[in-house]
N, C-alpha and C positions, 0 to 999 in steps of 0.2 A: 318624824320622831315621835314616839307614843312618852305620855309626860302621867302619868297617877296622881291624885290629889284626893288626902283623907279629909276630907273637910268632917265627914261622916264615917265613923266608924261602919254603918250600915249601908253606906252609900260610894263604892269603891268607884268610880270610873276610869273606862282608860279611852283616852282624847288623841285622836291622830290630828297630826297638822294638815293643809294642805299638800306639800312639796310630799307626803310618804301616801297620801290616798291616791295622788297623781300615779306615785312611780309603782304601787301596787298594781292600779288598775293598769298601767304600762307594763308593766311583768307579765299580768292574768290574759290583756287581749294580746301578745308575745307568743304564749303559751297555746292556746288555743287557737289563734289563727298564723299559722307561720306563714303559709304563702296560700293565696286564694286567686280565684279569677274571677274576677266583677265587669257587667258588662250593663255600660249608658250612654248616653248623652254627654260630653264635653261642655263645659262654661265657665264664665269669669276665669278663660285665659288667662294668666300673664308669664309674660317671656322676658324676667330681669336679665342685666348682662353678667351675670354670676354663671350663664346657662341651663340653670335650674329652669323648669315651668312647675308653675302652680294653678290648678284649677278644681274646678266642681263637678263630679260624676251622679246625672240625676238620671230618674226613671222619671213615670208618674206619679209616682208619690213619697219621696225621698231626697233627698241631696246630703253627697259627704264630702268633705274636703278632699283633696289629690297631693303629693307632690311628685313628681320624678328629677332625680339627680341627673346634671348634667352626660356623665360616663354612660346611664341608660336612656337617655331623652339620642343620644349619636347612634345609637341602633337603632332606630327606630326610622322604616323609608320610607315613610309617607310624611305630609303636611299635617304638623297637629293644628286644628282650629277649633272653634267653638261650631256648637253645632254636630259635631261629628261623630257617629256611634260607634263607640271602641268596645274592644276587652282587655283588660287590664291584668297582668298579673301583680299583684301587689302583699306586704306585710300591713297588718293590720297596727295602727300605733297611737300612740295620744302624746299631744306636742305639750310640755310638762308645763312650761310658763303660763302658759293660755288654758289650758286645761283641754284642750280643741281635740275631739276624734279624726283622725285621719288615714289617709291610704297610701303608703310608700310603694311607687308603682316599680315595676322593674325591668317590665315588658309591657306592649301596647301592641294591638292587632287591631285592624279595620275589620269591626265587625261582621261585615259579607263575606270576606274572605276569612274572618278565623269562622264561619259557620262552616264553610266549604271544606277547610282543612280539617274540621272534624268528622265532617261527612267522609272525607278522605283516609283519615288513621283510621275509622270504625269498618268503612269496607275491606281496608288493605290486613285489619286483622283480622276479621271472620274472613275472607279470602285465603289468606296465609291459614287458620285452622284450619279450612276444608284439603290444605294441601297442594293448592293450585301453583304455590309457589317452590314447592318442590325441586331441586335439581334431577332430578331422577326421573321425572316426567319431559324433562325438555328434549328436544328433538335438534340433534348437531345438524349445522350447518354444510352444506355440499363444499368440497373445496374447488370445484368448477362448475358454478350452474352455468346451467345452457339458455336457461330463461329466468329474469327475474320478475315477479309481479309488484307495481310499485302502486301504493297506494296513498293519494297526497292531492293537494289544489294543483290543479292543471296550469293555474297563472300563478303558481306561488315560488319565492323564490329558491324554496327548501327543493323542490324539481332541479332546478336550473345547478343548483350545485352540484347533487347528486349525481346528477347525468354527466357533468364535468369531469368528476371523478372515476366514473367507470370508461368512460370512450378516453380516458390517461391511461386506466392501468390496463382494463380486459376489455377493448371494445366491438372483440368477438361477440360475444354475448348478447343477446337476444333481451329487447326491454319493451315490455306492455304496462301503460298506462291505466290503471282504474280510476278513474277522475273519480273524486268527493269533494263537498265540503269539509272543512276541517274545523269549522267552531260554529256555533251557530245552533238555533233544532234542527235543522236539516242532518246536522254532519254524522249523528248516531244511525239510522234509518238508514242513511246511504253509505255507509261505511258497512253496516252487516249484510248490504246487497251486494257491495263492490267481492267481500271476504267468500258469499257464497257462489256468487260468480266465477272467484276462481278457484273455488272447490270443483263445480260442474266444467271447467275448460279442462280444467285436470292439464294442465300444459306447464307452467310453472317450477321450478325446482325449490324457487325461497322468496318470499314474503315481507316486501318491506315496507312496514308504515310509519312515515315523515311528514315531519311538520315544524314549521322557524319557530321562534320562540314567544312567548307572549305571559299574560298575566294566569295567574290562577284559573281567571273566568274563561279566558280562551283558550285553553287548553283543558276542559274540564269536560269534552264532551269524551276524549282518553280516558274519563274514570271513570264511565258509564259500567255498570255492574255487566248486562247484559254482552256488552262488545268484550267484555275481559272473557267472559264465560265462552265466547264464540272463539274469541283466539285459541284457547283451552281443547276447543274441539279440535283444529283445525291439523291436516296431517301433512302439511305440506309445513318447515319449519318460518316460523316469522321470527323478524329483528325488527328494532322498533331504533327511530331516531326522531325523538319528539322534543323538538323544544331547545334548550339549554344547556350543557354539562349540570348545572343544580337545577334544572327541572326533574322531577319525578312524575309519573302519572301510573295509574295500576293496569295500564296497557303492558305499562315495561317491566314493572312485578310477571306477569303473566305471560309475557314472550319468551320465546327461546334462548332470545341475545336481544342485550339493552345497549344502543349505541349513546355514547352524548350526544350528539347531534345527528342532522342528516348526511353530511359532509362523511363522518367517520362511522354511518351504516353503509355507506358505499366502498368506506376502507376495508371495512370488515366483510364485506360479501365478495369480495373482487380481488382475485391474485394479483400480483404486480407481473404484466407481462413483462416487461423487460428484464424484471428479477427472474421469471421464468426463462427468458430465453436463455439468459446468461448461465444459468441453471443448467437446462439440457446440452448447451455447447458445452461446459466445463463436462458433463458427462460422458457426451461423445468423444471427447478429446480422452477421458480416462479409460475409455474401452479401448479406444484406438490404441492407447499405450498398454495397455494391458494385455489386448493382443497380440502387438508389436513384441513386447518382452517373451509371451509363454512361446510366439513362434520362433523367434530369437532361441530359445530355452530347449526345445525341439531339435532345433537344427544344430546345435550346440552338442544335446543327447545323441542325436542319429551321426553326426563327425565321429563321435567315441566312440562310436558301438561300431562305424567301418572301420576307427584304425585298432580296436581293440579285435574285430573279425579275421580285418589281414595282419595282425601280429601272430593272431594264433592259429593261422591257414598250414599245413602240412609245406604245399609250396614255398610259401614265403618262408621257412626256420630250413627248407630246402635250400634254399635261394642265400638265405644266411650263410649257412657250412659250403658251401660253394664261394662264396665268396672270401670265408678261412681262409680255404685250399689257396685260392690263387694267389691271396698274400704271402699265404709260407712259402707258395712256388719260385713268387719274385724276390721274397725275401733270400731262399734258396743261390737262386742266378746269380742275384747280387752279391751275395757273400762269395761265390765261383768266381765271378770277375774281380773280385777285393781280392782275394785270394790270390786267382792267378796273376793279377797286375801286382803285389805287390812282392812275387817269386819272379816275376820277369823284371822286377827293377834287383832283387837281387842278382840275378844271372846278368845284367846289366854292369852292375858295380865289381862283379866278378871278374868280364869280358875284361873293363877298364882293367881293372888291377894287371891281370892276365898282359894287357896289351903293355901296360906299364915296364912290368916288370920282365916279362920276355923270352923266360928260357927257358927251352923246347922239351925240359922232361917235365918239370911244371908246367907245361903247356897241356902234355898229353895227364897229365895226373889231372889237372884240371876238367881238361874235358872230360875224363872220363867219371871224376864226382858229381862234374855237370850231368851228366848221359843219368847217374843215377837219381840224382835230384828231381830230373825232369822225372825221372821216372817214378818217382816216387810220390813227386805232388800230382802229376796223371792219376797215380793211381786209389790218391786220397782224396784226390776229385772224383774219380770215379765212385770208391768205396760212400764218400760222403751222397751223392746224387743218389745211387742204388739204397741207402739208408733214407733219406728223405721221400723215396717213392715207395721203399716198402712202408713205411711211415703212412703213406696217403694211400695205399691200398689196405692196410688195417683200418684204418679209418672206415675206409668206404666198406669193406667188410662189415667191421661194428654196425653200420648203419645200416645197412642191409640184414642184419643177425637181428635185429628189434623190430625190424617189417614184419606185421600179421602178414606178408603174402608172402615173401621169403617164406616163413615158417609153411604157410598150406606147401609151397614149392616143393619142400624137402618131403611131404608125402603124410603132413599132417592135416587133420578135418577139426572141422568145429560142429558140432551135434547139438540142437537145440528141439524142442518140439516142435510139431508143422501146425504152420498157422499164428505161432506165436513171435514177439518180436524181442531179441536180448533175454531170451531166458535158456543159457548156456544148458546144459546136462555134465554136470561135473562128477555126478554118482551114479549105482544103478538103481540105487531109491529113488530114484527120481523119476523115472520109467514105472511102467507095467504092462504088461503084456496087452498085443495086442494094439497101443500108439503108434500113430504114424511118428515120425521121428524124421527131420530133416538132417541132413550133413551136407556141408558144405567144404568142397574141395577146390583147389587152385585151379582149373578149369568149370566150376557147374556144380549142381545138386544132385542128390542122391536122395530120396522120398524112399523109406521102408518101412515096415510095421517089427517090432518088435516080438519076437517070437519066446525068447526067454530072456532072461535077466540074475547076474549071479554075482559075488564077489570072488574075488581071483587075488588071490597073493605074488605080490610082485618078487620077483628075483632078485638078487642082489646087483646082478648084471642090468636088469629091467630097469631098478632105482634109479643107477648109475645113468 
């Protein structure tokens, strides 16, 4: 709090207390350092049971206070001790009682490895500007290679899985070993022999480099600039399974396909046979049925088209009207014998009456009504049979009157050009001198050439 006192008109001062130059200068280093990263020497530890640690971050020539909050001291995987060279991300603060500068830390990294991890962001973003990381550069994956090339420690366990995995799902497949180191100086050097190696086999159809999982540092020979720029080249496609699911390395920026692990670079490069077999028998079975039904469908089409053939056969509508006739004929008989059976139950009931009643001029009157009855139904038998036969001779008439050969029979041709097939001659424009011209007669052909051609007016008799 700022306090004025005129002791002197001349002499105005304005006097801050302690507690407002504190909180100033806590505002000002606030303002200007919000979050920084400091990197030293760890000392005068201490680890109260609040969870809090407080210590000292010195270089050579320097030393500041530290604290970090319990909530950020629980992220942190490593052992903090004294002695130990971190980097620090911290708020820059002044502890207001004490007047004390200090470092409110918020994150902590083991120096070697945050140097690594930066060496790491800096390649993986000039790599990504060059465009190496591209999708549009990557090269898909076979969905059945015939050979894979694996590239990994001959004695390491990331092999042992991999291989596990393939002889499960496709152990068709063809597997060649490029032995490397995988950490170490050796494993960069022989890692770009193992890569150009199976450039020159040229055998190959995909690329796989594995490796189990480890620290930053063993896994660090993956972000060698050089082996990303090789992969880059490389025309055959790679998948990388290096490490971890939260491992990264700039192998796997710059592969085709990033597996998490080795386990599930071998899920990714390998069909599941069994899912394939299951696969082409459920398709075999669908052709089967497929075929099954259109021949089914077939033979179903070719039934209709025979009874729809012998419906509309000449013969068989032949075969039809024949078989009319024979029912009117027994229809005919039948109604004959109804008939005369039930004129012989009258002449019957007649005979009784007759015998009944006895006398001899009504005997003969009788018979002699009988004599004409008889005669009568004879001859309405007759009449009716002789109507039902000219009946079936009209018929067969009719049928025979709409025969094309009936009609050639009675002394009529059909005239059409020679050579040609259905193209009648119904006028004489249709002709011209000189065409051969066929006619066909109820016996044979007739081949003649045309000599003239004229229109003729029909007679009234001719129309008729």
């Amino acid at each position: 709090m700022t306090t004025l006192y005129d002791t002197d008109p001349s002499d105005r001062r304005e006097i801050y207390s302690v507690s407002d130059i504190n909180l100033q200068l806590k505002q000002l280093l606030a303002q200007e350092y919000p979050m920084i990263w400091v990197e030293g020497e760890i000392s005068n530890l201490a680890t109260p049971a609040s969870g809090h640690i407080y210590f000292s971050l010195k270089d050579r020539g320097a030393q500041i206070r530290c604290v970090m909050f319990r909530n950020s001291r629980q992220r942190v995987r490593f052992e903090i001790k004294n002695g130990l060279h971190v980097v620090i991300r911290a708020k820059v603060g002044l502890y207001e009682q004490r007047g004390d500068l200090q470092l409110i830390a918020d994150d902590m990294e083991d120096a070697g490895a945050g140097a690594l991890q930066r060496q790491f962001e800096e390649l993986k973003k000039k790599l990504q500007q060059e465009g190496l990381f591209a999708p549009e550069r990557k090269i898909a994956l076979p969905e059945f290679p015939n050979e894979i090339a694996i590239v990994t420690s001959a004695t390491g366990a990331a092999l042992h899985d991999f291989l596990n995995v393939i002889q499960r799902r496709f152990p068709r497949v063809r597997k060649r070993l490029y032995a490397t180191p995988v950490q170490g100086a050796a494993a960069v050097p022989t890692l770009h022999k193992a890569l150009r190696q199976i450039q020159s086999d040229n055998s190959a159809d995909v690329i796989a480099i594995i490796r189990g999982g480890g620290s930053i540092e063993d896994l660090w020979a993956f972000n060698d600039e050089s082996l990303a720029r090789l992969i880059t080249e490389q025309s055959i496609p790679v998948i990388t399974g290096i490490g971890h699911e939260i491992d990264f390395t700039i192998c796997d920026f710059v592969a085709d396909v990033r597996a998490p692990t080795p386990s599930a670079a071998a899920e990714i490069i390998s069909p599941d046979g069994l899912a394939l077999h299951q696969f082409f028998q459920g398709q075999i079975q669908r052709l089967k049925s497929i075929a099954s039904n259109h021949l089914e469908s077939l033979n179903q089409r070719s039934d209709w088209l025979s009874r729809r053939l012998h419906s509309s056969h000449p013969q068989y509508r032949l075969n039809i009207q024949q078989e009319a006739l024979k029912r009117l004929q027994q229809r005919i008989s039948l109604a004959s014998k109804h008939y005369l059976a039930h004129k012989q139950t009258v002449v019957d009931r007649f005979n009784d009456r007759l015998y009944v009643n006895s006398p001899e001029k009504r005997l003969d009157a009788n018979k002699l009504q009988l004599k004409q009855q008889l005669a009568r139904l004879r001859l309405a038998s007759s009449q009716l049979k002789a109507a039902k036969q000219n009946r079936f001779q009209l018929a067969t008439q009719g049928l025979n009157s709409v025969s094309p050969l009936a009609t050639l029979e009675r002394g009529y041709s059909i005239t059409q050009l020679e050579g040609t097939t259905g193209n009648y001659i119904r006028s004489h424009q249709e002709v011209t001198k000189g065409v051969l011209i066929s006619t066909r007669l109820a016996d044979g052909h007739i081949i003649s050439r045309v000599e003239s051609h004229q229109a003729k007016k029909l007679t009234k008799s001719e129309q008729e």
